[in-house]
N, C-alpha and C positions, 0 to 999 in steps of 0.2 A: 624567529630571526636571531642573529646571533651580534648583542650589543657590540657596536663600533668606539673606541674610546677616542674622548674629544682630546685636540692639540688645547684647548684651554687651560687658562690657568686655573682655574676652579678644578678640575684633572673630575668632570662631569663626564659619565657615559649617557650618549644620546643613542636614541632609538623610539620606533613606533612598540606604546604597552597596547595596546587595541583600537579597535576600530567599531563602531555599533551603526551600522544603518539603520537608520527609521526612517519611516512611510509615513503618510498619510496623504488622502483623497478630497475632491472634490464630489458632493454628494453624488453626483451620475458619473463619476471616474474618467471627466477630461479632461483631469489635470493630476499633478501627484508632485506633492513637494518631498525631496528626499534627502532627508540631513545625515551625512557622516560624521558622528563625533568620534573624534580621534583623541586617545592619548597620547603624548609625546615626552620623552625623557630628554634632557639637556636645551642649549638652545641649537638655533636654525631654522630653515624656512620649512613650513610644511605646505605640499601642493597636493588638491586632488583634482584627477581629471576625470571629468563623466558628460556622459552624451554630447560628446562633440563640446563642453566647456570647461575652462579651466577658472580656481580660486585657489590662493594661497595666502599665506598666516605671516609673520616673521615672531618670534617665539623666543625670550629672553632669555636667560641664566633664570630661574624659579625664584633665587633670593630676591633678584633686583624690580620685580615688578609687583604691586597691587592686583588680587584677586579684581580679574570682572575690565580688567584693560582692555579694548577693541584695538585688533592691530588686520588693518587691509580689510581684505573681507570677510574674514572669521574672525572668532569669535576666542580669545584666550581666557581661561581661567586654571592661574596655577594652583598647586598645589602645594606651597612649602616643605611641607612636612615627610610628603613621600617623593618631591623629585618627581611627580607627574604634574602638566599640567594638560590642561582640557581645549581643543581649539573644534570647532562645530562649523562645519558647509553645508547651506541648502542650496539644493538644484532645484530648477522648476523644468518639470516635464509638460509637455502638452500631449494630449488622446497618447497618453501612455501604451504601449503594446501589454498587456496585464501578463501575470504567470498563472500557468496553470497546470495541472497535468497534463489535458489535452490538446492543451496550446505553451509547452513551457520556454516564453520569451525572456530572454537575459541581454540584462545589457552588462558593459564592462564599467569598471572603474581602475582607476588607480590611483595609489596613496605614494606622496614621496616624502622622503623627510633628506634637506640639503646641509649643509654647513660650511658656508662660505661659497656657493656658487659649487658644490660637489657634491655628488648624490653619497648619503650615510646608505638611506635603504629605502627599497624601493618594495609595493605590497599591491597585488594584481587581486581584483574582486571580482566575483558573477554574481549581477545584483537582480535579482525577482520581483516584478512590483507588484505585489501582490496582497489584498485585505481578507485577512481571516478573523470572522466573528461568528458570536452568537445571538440568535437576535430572535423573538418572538419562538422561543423553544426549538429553533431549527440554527442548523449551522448554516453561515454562507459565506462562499468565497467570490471576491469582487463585485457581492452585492446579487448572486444566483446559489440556491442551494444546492451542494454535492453530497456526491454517496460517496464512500469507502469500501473498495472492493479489493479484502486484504488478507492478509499473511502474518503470521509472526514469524520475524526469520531470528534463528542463532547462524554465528561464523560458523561456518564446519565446512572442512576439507579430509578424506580420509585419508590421504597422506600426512597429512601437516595439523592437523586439530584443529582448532581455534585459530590458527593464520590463514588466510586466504589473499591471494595474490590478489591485482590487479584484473588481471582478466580473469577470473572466476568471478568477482563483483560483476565487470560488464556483461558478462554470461549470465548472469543470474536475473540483471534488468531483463535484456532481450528476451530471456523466457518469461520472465512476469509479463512485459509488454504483450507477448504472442501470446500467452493466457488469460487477457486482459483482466491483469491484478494492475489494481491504481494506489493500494497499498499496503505500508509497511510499517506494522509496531515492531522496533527495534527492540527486541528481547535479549535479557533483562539487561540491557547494557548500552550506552553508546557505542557505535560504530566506527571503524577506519576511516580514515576522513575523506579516501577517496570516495566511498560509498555516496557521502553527504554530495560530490562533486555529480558523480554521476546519476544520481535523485533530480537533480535542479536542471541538469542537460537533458533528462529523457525524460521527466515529469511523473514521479513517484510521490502522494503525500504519503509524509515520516512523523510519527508518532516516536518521538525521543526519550529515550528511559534513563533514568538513574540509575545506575549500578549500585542497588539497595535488593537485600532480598534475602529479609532471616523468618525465612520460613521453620523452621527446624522449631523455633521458640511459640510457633502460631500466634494466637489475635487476641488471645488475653491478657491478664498483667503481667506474663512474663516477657511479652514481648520487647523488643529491643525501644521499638517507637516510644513507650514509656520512661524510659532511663534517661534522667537529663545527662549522664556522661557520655551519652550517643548523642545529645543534639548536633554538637559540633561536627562530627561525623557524615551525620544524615544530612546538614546543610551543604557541606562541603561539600560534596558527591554530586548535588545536587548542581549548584552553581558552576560548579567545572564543566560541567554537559552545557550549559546555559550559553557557559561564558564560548565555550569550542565551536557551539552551531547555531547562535543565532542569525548569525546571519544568512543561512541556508534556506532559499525560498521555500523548500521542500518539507521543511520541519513547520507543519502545523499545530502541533499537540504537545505539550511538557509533560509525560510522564513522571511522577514523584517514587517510581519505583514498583513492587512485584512483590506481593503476599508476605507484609513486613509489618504489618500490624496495623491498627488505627489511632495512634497515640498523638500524642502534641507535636513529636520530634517532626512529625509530617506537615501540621501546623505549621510550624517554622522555616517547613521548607519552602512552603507555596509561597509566605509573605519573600522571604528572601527574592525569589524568580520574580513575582509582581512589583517588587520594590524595583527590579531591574527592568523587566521587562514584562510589558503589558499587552501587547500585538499577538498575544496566542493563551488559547485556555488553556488550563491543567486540567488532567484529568488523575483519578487515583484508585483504581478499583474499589481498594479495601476499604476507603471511607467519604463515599460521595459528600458526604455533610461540606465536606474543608474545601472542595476545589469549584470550578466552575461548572461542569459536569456530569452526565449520569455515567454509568458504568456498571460490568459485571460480566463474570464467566462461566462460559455452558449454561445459558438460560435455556428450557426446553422449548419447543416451537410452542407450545401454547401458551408460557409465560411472554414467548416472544413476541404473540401476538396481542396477547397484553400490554405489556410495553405498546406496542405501537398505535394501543388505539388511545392513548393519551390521557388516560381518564383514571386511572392508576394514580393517586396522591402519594404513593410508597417513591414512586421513580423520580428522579430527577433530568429534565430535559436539557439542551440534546443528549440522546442516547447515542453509547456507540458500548458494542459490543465487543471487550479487548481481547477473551478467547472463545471459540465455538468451532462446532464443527471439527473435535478433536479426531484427527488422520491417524488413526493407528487403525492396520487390520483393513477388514473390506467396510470400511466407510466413507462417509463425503455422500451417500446414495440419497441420501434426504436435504438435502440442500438448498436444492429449489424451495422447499417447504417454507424452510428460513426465510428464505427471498422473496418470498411471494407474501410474507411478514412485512418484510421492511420496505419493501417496493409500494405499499399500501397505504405508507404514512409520510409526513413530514418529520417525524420525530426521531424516528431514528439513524445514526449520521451510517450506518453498516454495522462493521464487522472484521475481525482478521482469527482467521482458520490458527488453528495450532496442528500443526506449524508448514514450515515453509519448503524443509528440507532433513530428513533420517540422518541422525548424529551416531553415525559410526564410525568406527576407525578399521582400518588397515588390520586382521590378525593374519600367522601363519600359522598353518599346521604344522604341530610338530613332525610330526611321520613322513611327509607328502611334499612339507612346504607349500602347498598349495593358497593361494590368497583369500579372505575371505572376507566379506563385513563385519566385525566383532560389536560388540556391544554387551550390556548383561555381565556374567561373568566367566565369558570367554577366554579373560587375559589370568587366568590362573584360578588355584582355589582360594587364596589370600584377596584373592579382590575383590574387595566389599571394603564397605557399603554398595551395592547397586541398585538399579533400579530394573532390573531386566529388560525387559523389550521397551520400555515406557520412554526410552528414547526414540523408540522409530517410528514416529508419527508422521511425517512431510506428506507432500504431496510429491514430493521429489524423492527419488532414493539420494542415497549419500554422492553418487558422482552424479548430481544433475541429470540423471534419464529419467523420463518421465514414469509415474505409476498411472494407472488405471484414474484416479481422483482429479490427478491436473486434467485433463479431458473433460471430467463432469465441470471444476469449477470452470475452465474455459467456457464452459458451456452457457452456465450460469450465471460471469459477472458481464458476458456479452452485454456492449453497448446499445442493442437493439431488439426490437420486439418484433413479430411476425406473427401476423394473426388472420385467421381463414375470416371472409367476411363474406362472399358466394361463390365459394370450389366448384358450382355448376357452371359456374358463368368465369371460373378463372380467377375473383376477385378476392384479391388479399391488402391486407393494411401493413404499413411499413412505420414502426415508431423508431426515431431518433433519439434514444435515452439520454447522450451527451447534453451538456451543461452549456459549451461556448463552440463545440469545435461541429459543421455541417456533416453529413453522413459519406463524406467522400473516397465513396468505394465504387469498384466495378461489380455491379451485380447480377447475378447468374442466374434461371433454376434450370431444371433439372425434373423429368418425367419418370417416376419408378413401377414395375409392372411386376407385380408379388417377388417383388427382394433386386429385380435388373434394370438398367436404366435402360430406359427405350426414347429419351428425347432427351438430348445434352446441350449445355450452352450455352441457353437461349436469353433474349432479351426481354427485361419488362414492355411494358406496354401503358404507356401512360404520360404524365406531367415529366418534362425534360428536367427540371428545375433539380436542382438537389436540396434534398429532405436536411431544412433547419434544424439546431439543436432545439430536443424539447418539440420539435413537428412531428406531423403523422402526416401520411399519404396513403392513400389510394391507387392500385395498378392491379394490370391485368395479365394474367400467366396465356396465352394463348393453343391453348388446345381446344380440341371438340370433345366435350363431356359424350356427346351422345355417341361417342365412336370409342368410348372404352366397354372391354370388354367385361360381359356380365359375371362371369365368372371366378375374374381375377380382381386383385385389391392394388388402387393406386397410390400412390404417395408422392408430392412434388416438393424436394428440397430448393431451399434458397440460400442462397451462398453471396457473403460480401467478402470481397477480390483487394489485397492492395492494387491500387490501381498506378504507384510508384514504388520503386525500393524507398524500401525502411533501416534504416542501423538495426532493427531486431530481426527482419526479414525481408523477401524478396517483391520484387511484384509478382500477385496472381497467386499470393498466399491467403488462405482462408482463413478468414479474421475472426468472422463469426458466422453460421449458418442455422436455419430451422428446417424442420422437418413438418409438413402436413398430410394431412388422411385427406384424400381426394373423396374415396370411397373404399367399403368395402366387397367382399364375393356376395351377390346375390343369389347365389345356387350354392347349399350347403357341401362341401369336401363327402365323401366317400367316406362311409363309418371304417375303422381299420377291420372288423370283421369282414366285411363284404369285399372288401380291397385287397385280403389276404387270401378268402375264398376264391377270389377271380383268381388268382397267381398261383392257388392250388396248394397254399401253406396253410398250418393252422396256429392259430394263437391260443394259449392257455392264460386262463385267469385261475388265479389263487388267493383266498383271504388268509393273513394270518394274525395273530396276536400283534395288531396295532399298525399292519403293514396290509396294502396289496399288493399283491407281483403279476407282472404278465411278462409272457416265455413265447416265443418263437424262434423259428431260425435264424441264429446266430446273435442274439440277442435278448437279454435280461432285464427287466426294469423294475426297481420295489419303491413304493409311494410309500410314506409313513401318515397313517391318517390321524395322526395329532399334528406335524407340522403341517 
């Protein structure tokens, strides 16, 4: 905001310096007391308005009053020295609506600061009532534990670099949302602030980063972390993120920064954020000792599994895995594997993929002009340092079209479980993986008859009720097992439908679906020799040095018998 300067004779500039919401709950969350402390420069009335009530201050000249004055019904405490002083509103909520990802409820506030009956300036809030902690080695939020089903994203646009408009952010939610990513380590950097806006509207948890990261020096004594002429630096950095998003429901996690060593300077920066603010862990990859949390990148699935079964004294609980599942190339294939780690424990809070989206830029050909994704060292022979391809990992190419990978994680962070329990008789199990929010979808399946659908549409069979978060149910797919045929292999998809438009998509878009083996062929396929003899061709076999081939008409095929 842009200070207003007072008609006083003290010739004081008034204005709102900050605003800090804080939370706090009633042990079963049916109640929530919610204090905005505000700072304020000069005098005049400060008013906030939240849920339907209003409180307001009246706020002296800083010289003329006693620290710790009660004026109305907040709360002042000036500050002489800097011209701020402190005035603090609690509201009482009752059966609060909570925030969440899957439920992200906001209420509004507003902050006014008057002088004389005239508004100086006026500051519009989206408040999240929401408790994030750590508690008996598991994370929870509002008192239920979540998983983290996430991303690293950098800014990248290949037009424009590092700037991304408006709508490329909202674009970016709506395909996380429709690939059900719940969320987002902000790598290595805090984010446009619209980002933090649109997080708290469509319910993304953000893992918030300091713009810290001297990698180049690595984890020994050269590192930067060690150099008290960087303390100031490293705090600094730190606390500007602190001070820009905390009040962002969406921001769960304080980041202290990105492969910059383990030294004190980090020390110092955790105390700074806890001295301020204590409503969210830090987490710190490079030196679990200092923060609240455990951490670490690219564990292999079998460390992972370790990790998860809790019994590992090296790890520090809750676990969240800040990179894995590095997207460059044909990867992302093993995934599940990872999942089926974490999905097994309480211990571990997830995970976020590196990364989110291919950091290319815009090249032309010179000869052709033709356009192309550059990256590496595309832009001439002088251009290095680089790192070649080691930018293009996403799960996204560079303009948001999907790869191959976003499908698998779509796949994978699916809120729901599907599991055969008697395919003779139809019966499958329906798990509800959500935390708060019921399974309210239109659901479908679907009859497959070796690779074509022969039965579409159709409706469960079972309890009307919808499947509670954290529920399982029982239903029935309705077919006659005994009227499939022997020869051929079925499979029956099940498919959840929005069953309303969504801001990220339509109704009747598939949200998440499984796949099940009904049965297979019980009369074995036609060996290809007998199968080529009937048709009157012949097939050649050939061994060679580490290969076989087999030759027919109009077609070649060589196996390599080491892969």
């Amino acid at each position: 905001s842009t200070p207003i300067k007072s008609s006083a004779a003290s010739d004081v500039y008034k204005r709102q310096e900050d605003v800090f919401v804080k939370q706090s709950f009633a042990d079963d969350f049916s109640s929530a007391a919610v204090t905005f402390d505000c700072k304020v420069s000069g005098a005049g009335t400060v008013s906030v308005v939240f849920n339907g009530q209003e409180q307001s201050a009246e706020v002296g000249e800083p010289a003329e009053y006693d620290s710790g004055v009660v004026f109305g019904k907040g709360e002042a405490d000036p500050d002489v020295e800097e011209d701020v002083q402190d005035v603090s509103f609690t509201f009482t909520v009752e059966h609060p609506a909570l925030w969440s990802a899957e439920q992200p409820n906001l209420y509004e506030a507003e902050i006014a600061l008057l002088r004389e009956g005239a508004l100086v300036e006026r500051t519009g809030l989206k408040v999240g009532l929401r408790k994030f902690e750590l508690k008996d080695r598991q994370m929870l939020l509002n008192g239920k534990r979540i998983v983290f089903k996430g991303v690293n994203r950098h800014e990248n646009n290949p037009s424009t670099g590092h700037y991304v408009t408006r709508e490329q952010m909202e674009k970016e939610v709506f395909l996380m949302k429709r690939g059900n990513i719940n969320h987002v380590r902000d790598c290595h950097y805090p984010d446009a602030p619209y980002w933090y806006y649109l997080c708290d509207k469509y319910g993304i948890y953000l893992e918030d980063e300091a713009n810290i990261e001297s990698h180049q020096y690595y984890y020994g004594q050269a590192s930067l972390s060690h150099v008290p002429e960087f303390k100031n630096a490293h705090v600094a950095r730190n606390m500007e993120m602190v001070h820009a998003t905390v009040n962002h429901p969406s921001v769960v996690i304080w980041s202290l920064g990105n492969e910059a060593g383990p030294g004190k300077n980090f020390v110092e920066c955790y105390n700074a954020i806890k001295a301020y603010d204590t409503s969210r862990p830090v987490q710190y990859e490079r030196n679990n000792d200092i923060v609240d949390m455990g951490s670490n990148q690219y564990p292999s699935i079998v460390q992972t599994q370790d990790i998860a079964s809790g019994t590992n004294p090296y790890y520090k609980y809750p676990f969240h895995i800040s990179e894995y599942a590095h997207s460059m190339g044909n990867a992302i294939g093993n995934l599940v594997d990872y999942w089926d780690a974490i999905e097994s424990t309480n211990f571990i809070m997830g995970g976020a993929i590196w990364d989110w989206v291919d950091q290319a830029i815009y090249g032309y050909d010179a000869k052709t002009g033709e356009r192309f994704w550059g990256y590496g060292g595309d832009f001439g022979d002088d251009n290095k340092p680089n790192d070649g391809m080691f930018c293009m990992n996403g799960v996204m190419r560079p303009d948001l079209t999907p790869k191959a990978q976003y499908f698998e994680v779509k796949k994978v962070y699916q809120n729901v479980g599907v599991k055969a329990v008697d395919l003779k008789k139809g019966q499958i199990e329906i798990f509800n993986k959500n935390y708060f929010e019921p399974l309210r979808y239109q659901i479908v399946w679907s009859l497959w008859k070796d690779g074509a659908c022969v039965l579409d549409n159709q409706s469960l069979m079972g309890p009307k009720n919808i499947v509670g978060p954290r529920e399982k149910q029982i239903y029935t797919l309705n077919y006659d097992y005994s009227q499939l045929e022997a020869g051929s292999e079925y499979f029956v998809k099940v498919q959840f439908l929005l069953g309303k438009d969504m801001p990220w998509a339509k109704k009747g878009y598939v949200q998440m679906e499984e796949q099940l083996r009904v049965k297979g062929a019980e009369t074995a396929a036609p060996a290809l020799a007998e199968q080529t003899k009937a048709e009157g061709k012949e097939v050649s076999y050939a061994s060679e040095e580490g290969a076989i081939s087999v030759k027919g008409k109009d077609f070649a095929v060589k196996f390599d018998t080491k892969t």
